[in-house]
Residue, then its C-alpha position, 0 to 999 in steps of 0.5 A: x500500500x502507498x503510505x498517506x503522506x498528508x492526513x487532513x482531521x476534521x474536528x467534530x466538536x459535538x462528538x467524544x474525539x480522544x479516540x479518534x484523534x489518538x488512532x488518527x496520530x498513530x496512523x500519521x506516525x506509522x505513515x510519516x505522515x503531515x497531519x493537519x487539524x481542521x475545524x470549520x465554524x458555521x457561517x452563520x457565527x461569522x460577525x461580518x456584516x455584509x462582507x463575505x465570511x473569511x477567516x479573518x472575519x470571524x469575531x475574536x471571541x469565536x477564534x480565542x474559543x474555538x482555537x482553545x478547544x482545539x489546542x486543548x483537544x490537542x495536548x496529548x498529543x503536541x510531543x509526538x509530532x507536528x501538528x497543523x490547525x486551520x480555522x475555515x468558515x462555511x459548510x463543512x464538507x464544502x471547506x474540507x472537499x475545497x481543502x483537499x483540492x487546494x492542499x493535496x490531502x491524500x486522506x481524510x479523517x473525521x469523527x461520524x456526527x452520530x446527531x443526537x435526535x436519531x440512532x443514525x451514527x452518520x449525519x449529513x455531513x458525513x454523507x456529503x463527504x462520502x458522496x464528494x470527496x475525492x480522496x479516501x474518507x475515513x469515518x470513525x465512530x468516537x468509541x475507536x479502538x486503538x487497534x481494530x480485531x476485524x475488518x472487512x472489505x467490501x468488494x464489488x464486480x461483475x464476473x461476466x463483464x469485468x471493468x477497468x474501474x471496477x478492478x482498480x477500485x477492489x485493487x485499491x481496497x484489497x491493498x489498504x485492507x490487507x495493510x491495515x489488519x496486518x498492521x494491527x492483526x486484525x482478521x480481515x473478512x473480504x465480502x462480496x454480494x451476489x443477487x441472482x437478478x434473471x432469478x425471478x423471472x425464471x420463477x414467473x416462466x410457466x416452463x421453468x422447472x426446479x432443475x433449471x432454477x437450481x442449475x442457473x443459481x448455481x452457475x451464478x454462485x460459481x462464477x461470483x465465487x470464481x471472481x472473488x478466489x481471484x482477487x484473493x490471489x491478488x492480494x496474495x501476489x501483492x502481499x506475498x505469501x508469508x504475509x498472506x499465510x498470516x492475514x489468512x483472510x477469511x472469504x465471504x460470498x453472500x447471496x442477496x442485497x448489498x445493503x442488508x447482507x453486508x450490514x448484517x456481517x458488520x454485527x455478526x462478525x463484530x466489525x470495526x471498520x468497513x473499506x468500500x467502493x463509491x464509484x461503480x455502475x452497479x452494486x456499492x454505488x447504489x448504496x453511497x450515491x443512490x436513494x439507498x444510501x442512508x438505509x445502508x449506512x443506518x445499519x452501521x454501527x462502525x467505522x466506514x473507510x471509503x474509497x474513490x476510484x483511480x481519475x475520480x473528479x468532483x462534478x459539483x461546484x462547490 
């Protein structure tokens, strides 16, 4: 995996961070990594009279105080390592997908929102940012744990017709992951989701017996499973044996909807993190840019990793 160079870490006053912030300083100290404190004060706290809001426009009480508490989260942590704030003003996922086209972060941390009027632990920023920004996005719930025990990679493909993206993007995945639970020796559960789709409307044929019906299952199950043998080869390859004999990552094929089957191997395998796709025509997409997403996301109850394919650009202004 190429180390992250250039962490960005976006503060989340309304969440616990102690967490968050001691395993976001410990991956900038494993990867050698310049890490950047942001915190983005509401335009709307902004005395500017008719001027636009910048930076320099927010009141002194507003700085003093927001500095502070930024300081004040950051103590611990002052001896290990560089550490850079910044003070922004506007929407969040606007400054931060602005800061990172402006300053190169190759990753992005921030603690999820976890709104207290809902049991969602992802809020809106935290959905714009996983819809928009171009650099991985890394969510974290504020219960972190130093050091994660399992992990899964969410993997998506079309076994009859394979695309370019889609095998950077699980490449990409696959590398991040197997480095991370190495780094950590956490068990690595490397999924992917299968819905057999021509299903249904061979149950609605007249002619259609239990035979055909088994048969065309069972040929989709192969090649699924097929697909998903090979990118554990890959990864094989780009670990090497020895590191894979200890990763020994464990292969879930699972038959059915993305958002239900996926979420449901996050509780039964108690996850820590899940590593997924945002850019796919089928599959993952569905589930980050679709109307589906906030259903996914809703069952999760840790932290979600994203990542973007390979020539990803914003198609938004901000």
């Amino acid at each position: 995996m190429q180390p992250f160079t250039n962490i960005l870490y976006v503060n989340e006053p309304g969440v616990e961070q102690a967490a968050t912030l001691a395993h976001t300083v410990a991956l900038a100290e494993k990867n050698l990594a310049k890490l950047t404190i942001v915190d983005v004060v509401p335009a709307q706290v902004v005395k500017a009279g008719i001027a636009l809001p910048t930076e320099e426009t927010v009141s002194t009480n507003v700085v003093g105080d927001r500095q502070g508490a930024l300081e004040t989260l950051l103590q611990p942590h002052r001896g290990r390592l560089p550490i850079r704030t910044k003070l922004l003003v506007g929407k969040t996922f606007t400054e931060v997908i602005r800061a990172v086209l402006e300053d190169g972060y190759d990753l992005v941390i921030k603690p999820a929102e976890n709104p207290s009027w809902t049991a969602r632990l992802f809020g809106n920023d935290d959905l714009h940012l996983l819809r928009k920004c171009p650099c991985p996005i890394w969510l974290m719930k504020s219960s972190e744990k130093s050091n994660y025990q399992n992990i899964i990679a969410a993997v998506d493909f079309d076994p009859l017709h394979p695309s370019s993206v889609e095998q950077a993007l699980n490449r990409e995945i696959l590398t991040l992951a197997g480095s991370l639970a190495l780094s950590d020796q956490a068990k690595l559960h490397l999924v992917h989701a299968w819905e057999s789709f021509a299903e249904a409307t061979m149950r609605s044929r007249s002619d259609a017996t239990f035979e055909h019906l088994v048969g065309y299952a069972g040929l989709a199950y192969t090649q699924h499973k097929r697909g998903l043998d090979m990118l554990a080869k890959e990864l094989r390859q780009e670990i090497g044996e020895e590191a894979y004999a200890a990763l020994a990552p464990r292969l879930h094929l699972l038959q059915g909807e993305a958002k239900k089957t996926i979420a449901s191997l996050t509780r039964d395998v108690d996850a820590d993190l899940v590593i997924l796709g945002t850019v796919a025509r089928r599959g993952l997409i569905g589930l980050i840019f679709g109307n589906t997403a906030e259903t996914f996301l809703d069952e999760l109850s840790c932290s979600v990793l994203a990542i973007k394919p390979p020539g990803f650009k914003l198609r938004t202004q901000l």
